[in-house]
PyMOL commands that place a pseudoatom at each C-alpha (Angstrom):
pseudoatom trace, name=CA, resn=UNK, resi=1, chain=A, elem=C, hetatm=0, pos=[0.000, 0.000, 0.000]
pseudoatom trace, name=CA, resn=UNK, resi=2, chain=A, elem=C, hetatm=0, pos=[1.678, 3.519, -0.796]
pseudoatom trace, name=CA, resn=UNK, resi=3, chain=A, elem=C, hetatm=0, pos=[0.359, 6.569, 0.600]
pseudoatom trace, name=CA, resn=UNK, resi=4, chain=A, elem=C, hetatm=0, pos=[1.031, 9.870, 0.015]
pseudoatom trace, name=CA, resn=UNK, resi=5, chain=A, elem=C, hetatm=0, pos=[3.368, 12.101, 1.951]
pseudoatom trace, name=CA, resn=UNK, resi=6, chain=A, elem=C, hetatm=0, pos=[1.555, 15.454, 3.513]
pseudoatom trace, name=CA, resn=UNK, resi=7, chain=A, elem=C, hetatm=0, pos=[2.436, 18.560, 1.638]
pseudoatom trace, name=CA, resn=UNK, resi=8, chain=A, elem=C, hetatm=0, pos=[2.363, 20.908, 4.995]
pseudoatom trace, name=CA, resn=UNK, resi=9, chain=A, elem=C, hetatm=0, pos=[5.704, 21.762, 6.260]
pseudoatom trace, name=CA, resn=UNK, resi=10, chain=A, elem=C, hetatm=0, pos=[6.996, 24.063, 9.252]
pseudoatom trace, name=CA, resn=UNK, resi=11, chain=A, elem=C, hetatm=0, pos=[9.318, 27.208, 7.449]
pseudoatom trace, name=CA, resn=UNK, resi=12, chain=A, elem=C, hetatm=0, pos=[11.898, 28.768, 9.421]
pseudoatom trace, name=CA, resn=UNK, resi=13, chain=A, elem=C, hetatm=0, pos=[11.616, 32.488, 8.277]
pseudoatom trace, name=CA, resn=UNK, resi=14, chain=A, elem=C, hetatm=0, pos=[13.445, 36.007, 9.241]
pseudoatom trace, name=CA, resn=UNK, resi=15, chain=A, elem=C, hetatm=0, pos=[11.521, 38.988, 10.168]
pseudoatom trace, name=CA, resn=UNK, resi=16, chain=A, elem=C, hetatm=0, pos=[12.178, 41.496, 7.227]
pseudoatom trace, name=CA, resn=UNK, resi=17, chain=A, elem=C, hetatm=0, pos=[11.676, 44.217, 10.002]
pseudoatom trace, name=CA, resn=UNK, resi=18, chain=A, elem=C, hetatm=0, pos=[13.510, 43.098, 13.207]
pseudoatom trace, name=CA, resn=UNK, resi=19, chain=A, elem=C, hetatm=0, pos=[15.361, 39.873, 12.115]
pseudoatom trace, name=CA, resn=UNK, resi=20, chain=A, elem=C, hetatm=0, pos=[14.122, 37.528, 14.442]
pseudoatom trace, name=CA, resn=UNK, resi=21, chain=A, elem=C, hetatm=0, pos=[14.034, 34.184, 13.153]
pseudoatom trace, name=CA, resn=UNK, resi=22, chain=A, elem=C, hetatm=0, pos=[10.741, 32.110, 14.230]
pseudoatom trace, name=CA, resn=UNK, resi=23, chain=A, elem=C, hetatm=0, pos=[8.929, 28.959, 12.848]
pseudoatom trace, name=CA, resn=UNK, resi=24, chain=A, elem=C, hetatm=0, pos=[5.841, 28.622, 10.606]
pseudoatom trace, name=CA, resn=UNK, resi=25, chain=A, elem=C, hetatm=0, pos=[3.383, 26.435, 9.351]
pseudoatom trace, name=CA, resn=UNK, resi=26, chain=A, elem=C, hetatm=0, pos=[2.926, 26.805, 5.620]
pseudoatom trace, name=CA, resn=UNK, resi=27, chain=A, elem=C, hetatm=0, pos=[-0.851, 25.864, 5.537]
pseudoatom trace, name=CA, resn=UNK, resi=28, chain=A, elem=C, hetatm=0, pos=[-1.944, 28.576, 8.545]
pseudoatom trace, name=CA, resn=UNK, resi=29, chain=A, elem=C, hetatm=0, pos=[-5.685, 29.767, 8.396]
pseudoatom trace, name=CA, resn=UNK, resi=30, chain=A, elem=C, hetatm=0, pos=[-4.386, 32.693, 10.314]
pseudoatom trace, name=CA, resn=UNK, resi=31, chain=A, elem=C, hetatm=0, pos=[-2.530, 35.319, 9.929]
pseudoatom trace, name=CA, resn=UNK, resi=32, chain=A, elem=C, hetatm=0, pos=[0.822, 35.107, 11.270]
pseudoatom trace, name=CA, resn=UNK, resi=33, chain=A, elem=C, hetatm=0, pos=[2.964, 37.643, 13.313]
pseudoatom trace, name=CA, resn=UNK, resi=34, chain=A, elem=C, hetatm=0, pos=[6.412, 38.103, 14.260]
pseudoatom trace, name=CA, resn=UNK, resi=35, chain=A, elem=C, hetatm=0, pos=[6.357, 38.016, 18.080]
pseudoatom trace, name=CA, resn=UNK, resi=36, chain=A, elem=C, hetatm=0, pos=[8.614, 40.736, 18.887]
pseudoatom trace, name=CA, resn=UNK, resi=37, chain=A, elem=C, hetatm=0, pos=[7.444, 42.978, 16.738]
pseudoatom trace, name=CA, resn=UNK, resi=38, chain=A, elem=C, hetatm=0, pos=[4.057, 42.518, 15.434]
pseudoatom trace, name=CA, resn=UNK, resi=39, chain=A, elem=C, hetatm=0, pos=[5.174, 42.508, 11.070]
pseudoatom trace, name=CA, resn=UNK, resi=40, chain=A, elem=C, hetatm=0, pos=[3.269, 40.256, 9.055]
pseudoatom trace, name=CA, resn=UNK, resi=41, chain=A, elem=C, hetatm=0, pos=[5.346, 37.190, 8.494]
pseudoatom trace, name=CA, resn=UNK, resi=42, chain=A, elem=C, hetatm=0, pos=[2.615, 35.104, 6.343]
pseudoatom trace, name=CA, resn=UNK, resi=43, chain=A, elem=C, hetatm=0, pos=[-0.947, 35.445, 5.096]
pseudoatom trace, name=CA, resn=UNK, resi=44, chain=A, elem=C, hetatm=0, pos=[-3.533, 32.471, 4.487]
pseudoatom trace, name=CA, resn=UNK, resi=45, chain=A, elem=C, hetatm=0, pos=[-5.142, 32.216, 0.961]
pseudoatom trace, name=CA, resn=UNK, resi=46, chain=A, elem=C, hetatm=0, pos=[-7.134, 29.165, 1.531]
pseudoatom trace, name=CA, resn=UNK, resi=47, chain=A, elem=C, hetatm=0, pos=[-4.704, 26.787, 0.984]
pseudoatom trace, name=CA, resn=UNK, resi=48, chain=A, elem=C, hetatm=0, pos=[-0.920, 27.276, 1.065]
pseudoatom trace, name=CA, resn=UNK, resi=49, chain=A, elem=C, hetatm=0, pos=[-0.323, 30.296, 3.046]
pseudoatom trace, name=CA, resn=UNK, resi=50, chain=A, elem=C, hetatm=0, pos=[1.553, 33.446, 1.508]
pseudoatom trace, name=CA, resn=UNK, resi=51, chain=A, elem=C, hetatm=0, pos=[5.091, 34.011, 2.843]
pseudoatom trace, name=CA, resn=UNK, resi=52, chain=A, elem=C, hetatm=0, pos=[5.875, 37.246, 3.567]
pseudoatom trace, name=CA, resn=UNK, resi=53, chain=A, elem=C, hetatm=0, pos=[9.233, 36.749, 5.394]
pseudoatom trace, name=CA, resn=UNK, resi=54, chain=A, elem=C, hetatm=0, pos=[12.634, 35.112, 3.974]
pseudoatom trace, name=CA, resn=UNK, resi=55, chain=A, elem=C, hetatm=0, pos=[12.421, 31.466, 4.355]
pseudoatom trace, name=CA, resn=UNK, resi=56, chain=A, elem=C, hetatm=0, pos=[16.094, 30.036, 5.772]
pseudoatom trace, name=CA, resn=UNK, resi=57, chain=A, elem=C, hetatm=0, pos=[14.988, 26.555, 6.269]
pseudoatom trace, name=CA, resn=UNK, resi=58, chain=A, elem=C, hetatm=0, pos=[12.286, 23.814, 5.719]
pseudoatom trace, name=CA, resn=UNK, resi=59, chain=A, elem=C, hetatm=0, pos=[11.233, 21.435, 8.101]
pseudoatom trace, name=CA, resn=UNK, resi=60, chain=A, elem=C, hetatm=0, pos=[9.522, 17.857, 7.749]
for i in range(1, 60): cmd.bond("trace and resi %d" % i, "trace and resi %d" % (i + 1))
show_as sticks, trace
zoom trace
């Protein structure tokens, strides 16, 4: 039986603004934040989300 590997990963990105470097999920239904200080790091579009922030790594 083969099944399919997910498509969702977890992106380290760096804050454009402050440089802080935090982990995402690429499929977020929310809006996501940098937590020290508040820029938009990625958007959700119903599906993959839109990456606002440099991505430095990919996880899983």
């Amino acid at each position: 039986m083969i099944s399919e590997q997910p498509t969702s990963k977890f992106l380290e990105v760096v804050c454009s603004k402050c440089k802080n470097e935090q982990i995402i999920f690429n499929k977020s239904s929310k809006t996501i934040k940098c937590v020290v200080c508040d820029n938009v790091l990625a958007e959700p579009t119903g599906g993959m989300s839109e990456i606002k922030a440099k991505i430095i790594k990919v996880h899983g």
